[in-house]
C-alpha positions in Angstrom: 97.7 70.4 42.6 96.3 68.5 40.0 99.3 68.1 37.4 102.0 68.2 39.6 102.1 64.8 38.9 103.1 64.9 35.7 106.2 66.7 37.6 107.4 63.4 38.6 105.7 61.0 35.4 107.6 62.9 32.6 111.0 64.3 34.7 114.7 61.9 34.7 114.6 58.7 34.8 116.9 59.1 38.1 114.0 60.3 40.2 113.4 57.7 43.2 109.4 58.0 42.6 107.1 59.4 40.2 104.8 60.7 42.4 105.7 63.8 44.7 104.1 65.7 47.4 104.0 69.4 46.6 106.7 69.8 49.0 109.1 68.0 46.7 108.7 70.1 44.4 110.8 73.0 43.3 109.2 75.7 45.8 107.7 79.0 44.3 109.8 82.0 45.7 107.6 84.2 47.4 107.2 87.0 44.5 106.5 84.0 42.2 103.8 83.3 44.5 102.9 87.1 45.5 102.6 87.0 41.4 100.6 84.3 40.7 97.8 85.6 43.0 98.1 88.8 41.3 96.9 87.0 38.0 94.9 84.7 39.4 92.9 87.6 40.5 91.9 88.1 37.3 90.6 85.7 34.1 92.6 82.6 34.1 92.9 80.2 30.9 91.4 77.2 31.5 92.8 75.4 28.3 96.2 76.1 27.2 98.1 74.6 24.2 101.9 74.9 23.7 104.2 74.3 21.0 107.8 73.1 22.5 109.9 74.9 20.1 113.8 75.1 20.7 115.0 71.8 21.6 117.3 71.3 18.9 119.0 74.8 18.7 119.1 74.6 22.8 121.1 71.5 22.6 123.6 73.6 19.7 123.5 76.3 21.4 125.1 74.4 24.7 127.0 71.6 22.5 125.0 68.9 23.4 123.3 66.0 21.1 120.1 66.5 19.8 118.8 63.9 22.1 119.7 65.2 25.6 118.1 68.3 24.0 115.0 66.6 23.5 115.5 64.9 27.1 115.7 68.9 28.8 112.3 69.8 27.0 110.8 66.7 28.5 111.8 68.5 32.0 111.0 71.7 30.9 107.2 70.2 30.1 106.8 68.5 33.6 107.5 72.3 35.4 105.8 74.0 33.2 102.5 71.9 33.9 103.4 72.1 37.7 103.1 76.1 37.0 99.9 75.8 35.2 98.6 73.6 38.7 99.7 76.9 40.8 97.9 78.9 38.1 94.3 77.1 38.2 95.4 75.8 34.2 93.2 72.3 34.1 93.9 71.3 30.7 97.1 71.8 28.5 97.6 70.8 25.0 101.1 69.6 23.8 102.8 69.7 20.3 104.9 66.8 21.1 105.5 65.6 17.5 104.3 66.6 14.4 103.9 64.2 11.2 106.6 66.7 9.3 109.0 65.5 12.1 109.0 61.8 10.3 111.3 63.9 7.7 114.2 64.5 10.1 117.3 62.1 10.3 116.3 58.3 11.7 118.5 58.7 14.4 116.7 62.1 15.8 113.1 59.7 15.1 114.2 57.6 16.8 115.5 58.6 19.4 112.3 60.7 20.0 110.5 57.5 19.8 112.9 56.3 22.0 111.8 59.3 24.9 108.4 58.3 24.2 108.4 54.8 25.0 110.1 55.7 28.5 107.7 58.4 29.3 104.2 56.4 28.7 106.0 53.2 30.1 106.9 55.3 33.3 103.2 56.8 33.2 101.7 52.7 32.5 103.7 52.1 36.2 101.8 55.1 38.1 98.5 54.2 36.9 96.8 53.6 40.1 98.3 57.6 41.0 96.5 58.6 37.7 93.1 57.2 38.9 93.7 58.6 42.3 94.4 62.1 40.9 91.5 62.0 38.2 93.8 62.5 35.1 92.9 62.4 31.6 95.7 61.8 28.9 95.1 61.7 25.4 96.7 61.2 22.0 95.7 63.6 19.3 97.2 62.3 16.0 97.3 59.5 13.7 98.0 56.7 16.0 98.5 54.5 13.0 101.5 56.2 12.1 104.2 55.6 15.0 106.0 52.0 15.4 103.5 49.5 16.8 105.1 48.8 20.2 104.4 52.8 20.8 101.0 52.6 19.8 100.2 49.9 22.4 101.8 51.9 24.8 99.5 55.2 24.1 96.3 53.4 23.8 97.0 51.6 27.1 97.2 55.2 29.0 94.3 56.3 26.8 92.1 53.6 27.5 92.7 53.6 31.1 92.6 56.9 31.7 89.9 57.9 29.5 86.9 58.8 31.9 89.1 61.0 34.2 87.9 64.8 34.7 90.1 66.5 37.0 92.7 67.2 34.4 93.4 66.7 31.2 96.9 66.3 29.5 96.2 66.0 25.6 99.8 65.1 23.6 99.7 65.6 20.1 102.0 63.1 18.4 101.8 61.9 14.9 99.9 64.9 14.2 98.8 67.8 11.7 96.2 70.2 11.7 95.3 69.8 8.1 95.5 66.0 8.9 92.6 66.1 11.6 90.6 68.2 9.1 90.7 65.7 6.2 89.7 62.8 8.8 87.0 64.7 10.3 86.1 65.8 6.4 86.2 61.8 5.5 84.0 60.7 8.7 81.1 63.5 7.6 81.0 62.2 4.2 81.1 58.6 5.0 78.0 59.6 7.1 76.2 61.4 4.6 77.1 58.1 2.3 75.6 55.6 4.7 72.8 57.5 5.5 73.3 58.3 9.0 73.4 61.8 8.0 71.7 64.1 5.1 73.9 66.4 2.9 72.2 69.2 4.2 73.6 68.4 7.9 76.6 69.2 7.2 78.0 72.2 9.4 80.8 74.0 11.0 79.6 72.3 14.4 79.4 69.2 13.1 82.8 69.4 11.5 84.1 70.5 15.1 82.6 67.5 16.8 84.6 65.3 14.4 88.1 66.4 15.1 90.5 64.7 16.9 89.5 67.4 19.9 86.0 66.8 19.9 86.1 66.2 23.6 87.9 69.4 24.9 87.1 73.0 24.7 89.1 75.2 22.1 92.6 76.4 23.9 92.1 79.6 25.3 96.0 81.0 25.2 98.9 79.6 22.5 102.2 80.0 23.7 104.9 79.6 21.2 108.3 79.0 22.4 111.7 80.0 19.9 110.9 83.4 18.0 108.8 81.5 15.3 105.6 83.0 15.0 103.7 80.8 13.0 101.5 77.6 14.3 102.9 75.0 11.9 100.3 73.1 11.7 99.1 73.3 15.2 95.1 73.4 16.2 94.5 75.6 13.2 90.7 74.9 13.4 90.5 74.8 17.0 93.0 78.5 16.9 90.2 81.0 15.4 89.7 82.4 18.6 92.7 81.9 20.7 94.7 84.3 22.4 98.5 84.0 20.9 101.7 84.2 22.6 105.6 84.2 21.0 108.1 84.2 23.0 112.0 84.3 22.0 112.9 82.0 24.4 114.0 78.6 23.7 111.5 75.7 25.7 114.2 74.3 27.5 114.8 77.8 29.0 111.0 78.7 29.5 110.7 80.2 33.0 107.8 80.7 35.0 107.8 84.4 34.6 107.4 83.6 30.5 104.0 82.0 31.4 103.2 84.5 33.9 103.9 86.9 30.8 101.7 85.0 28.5 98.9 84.8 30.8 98.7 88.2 31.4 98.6 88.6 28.0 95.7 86.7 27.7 93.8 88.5 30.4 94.9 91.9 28.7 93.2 90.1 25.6 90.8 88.4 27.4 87.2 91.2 26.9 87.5 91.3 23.7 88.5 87.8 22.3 85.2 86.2 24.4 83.1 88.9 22.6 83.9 88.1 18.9 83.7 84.5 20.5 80.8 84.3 21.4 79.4 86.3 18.5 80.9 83.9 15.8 79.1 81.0 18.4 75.5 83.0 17.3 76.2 83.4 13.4 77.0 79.8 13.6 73.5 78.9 15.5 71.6 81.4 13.1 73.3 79.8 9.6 72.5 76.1 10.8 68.8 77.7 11.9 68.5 78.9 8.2 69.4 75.8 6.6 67.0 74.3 8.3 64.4 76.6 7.6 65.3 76.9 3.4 65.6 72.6 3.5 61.3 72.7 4.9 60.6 75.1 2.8 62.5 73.3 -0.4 60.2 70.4 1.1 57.1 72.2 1.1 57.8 73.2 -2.5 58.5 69.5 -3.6 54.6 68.6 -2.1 53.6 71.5 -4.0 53.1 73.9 -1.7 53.1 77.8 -2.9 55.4 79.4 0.2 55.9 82.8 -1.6 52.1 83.8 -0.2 52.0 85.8 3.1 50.0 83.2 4.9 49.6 82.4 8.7 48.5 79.0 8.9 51.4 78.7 6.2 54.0 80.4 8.2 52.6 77.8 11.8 53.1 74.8 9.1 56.4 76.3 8.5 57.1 76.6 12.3 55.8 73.2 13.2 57.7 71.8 10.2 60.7 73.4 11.4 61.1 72.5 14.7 60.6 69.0 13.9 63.5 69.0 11.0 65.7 70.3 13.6 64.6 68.0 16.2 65.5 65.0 13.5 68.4 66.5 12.5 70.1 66.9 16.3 69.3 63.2 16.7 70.7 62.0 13.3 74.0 63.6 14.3 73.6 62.5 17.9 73.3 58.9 16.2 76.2 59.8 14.1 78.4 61.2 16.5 77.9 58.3 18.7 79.0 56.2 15.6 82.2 57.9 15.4 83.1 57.9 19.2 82.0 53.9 19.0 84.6 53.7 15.6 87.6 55.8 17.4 87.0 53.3 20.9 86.8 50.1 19.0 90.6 51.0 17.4 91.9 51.8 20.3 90.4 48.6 21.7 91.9 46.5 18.4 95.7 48.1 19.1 95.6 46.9 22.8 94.1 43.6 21.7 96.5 42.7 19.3 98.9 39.8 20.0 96.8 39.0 22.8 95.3 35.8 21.5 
């Protein structure tokens, strides 16, 4: 059980070890169990992304400080991926902290902050269990924007654990939706402006390759904790064609049978959300095919060639034309691509380095 791990890595402090066998673990009853091989029967999500809501009206509703109410959705996350183990869930995506959070009090920022450090310092200490278990954790956000210390700290667990496979844990922090979009926006253009790339490459799927996300597959369920039912923010690109799930319930008081609920959901949703999926996959294919085709024939008219005659050996040159642009064209973004990648490593190369020398 891949993320039961994390169980251990993001629990209390007070816990003798980070690392548990599954029969530490708070055991499954057996209709739990009887349930979750009920659903497992059917299509599970692969990719899940959750948005923690609650953990300030949980710590009013029970009279605590916002802190310790901060501290019980930190639990809350470590079962919760322990569930998605049981469940066959491989990858989960976390809205930890979003850039509008910066607005709240300093004392709530920093104390969040605060939780931060001792979770990725606890994870830095069980990083020979985090090779062992093949885990992959990731930042998505603006790095840049949290204290520097905390930086460090991320792109340590980052770098390390950055060619694991067997799960993957991404924590968005520092982050915005609208934010990734304008970087990835920024990195297309300054490709098109240094030549790596030609206006005409532009594209939803290349677009989608530049995001913060560019190395996971889009969530397939979105489970909303609190009663809101809006994404705030949240993978609004990477959302289009995700199965969505609100739930009342505050995140400290997420149960196992309000992700059993959600999942089933999704598997009620499941026919029909792959079909328009995979059918917006095709347009996509077809409208970068087209622009490929309209670019050689705008070429063909620049040398002067007449392409409104019904011609075959026009309409091979056309062909042969066309499969070359596209060849050039998936290797200019290849190029690119591997630019970008090479950019985003180098930084988080540069924050680990710093004060080193």
């Amino acid at each position: 059980m891949i993320f039961n791990i994390f169980f251990s890595v993001v629990g209390l402090s007070r816990m003798e070890s980070l690392f548990k066998d599954e029969k530490d673990l708070p055991a499954m009853t057996w209709l739990q169990k009887f349930c979750c091989r009920i659903l497992k029967a059917g299509a599970i999500p692969r990719h899940i992304a959750i948005i923690m809501d609650g953990n300030r009206r949980y710590a009013r509703k029970h009279k605590y400080d916002n802190r310790l109410g901060h501290l019980k959705g930190f639990d809350k996350l470590a079962e919760t991926l322990s569930w998605c183990s049981e469940l066959g869930i491989n990858e989960v995506t976390i809205y930890a902290f979003s850039i509008e959070n910066f607005k709240r009090s300093k004392d709530e920022v920093d104390n969040i902050m605060d939780l931060a450090r001792e979770k990725f310092h606890r994870l830095q200490a069980e990083k020979e269990q985090i090779r062992k278990h093949g885990v992959c954790i990731r930042i998505i956000g603006d790095i840049n924007l949290l204290p520097p210390d905390l930086q460090k700290l991320a792109a340590d667990i980052v770098y390390f654990s950055r060619n694991n496979t067997r799960a993957i844990l991404n924590v968005c922090l520092a982050y915005t939706s609208r934010n990734e979009i304008t970087n990835a926006v920024k990195d297309v253009a300054s490709g098109v402006e240094s030549g790596l790339l030609y206006p005409s490459d532009s594209s939803e799927e290349l677009l989608e390759k530049c995001l913060y996300t560019n190395h996971s597959k889009d969530p397939d369920l979105l489970i909303r904790t609190s009663g809101e039912t809006r994404l705030s923010d949240f993978l609004l690109w990477q959302s289009s064609y995700t199965v969505l799930s609100f739930t009342e319930v505050l995140w400290p008081e997420f149960t196992i049978w309000h992700l059993f609920g959600a999942v089933l959901h999704y598997q009620r949703s499941y026919i029909s959300v792959k079909s328009a999926k995979e059918f917006n996959v095709s347009e996509r294919r077809k409208a970068v095919l087209e622009s490929d085709k309209q670019c050689v024939i705008q070429q063909l008219k620049t040398e002067g060639t007449n392409c409104t005659l019904e011609d075959k050996a026009l309409e091979n040159s056309i062909e042969e034309k066309l499969t070359q642009f596209t060849m050039d064209r998936e290797e200019r973004i290849k190029t690119f691509l591997k630019f970008v990648e090479n950019k985003r490593e180098l930084h988080i190369r540069n924050i680990l380095e710093t004060d080193r020398t």
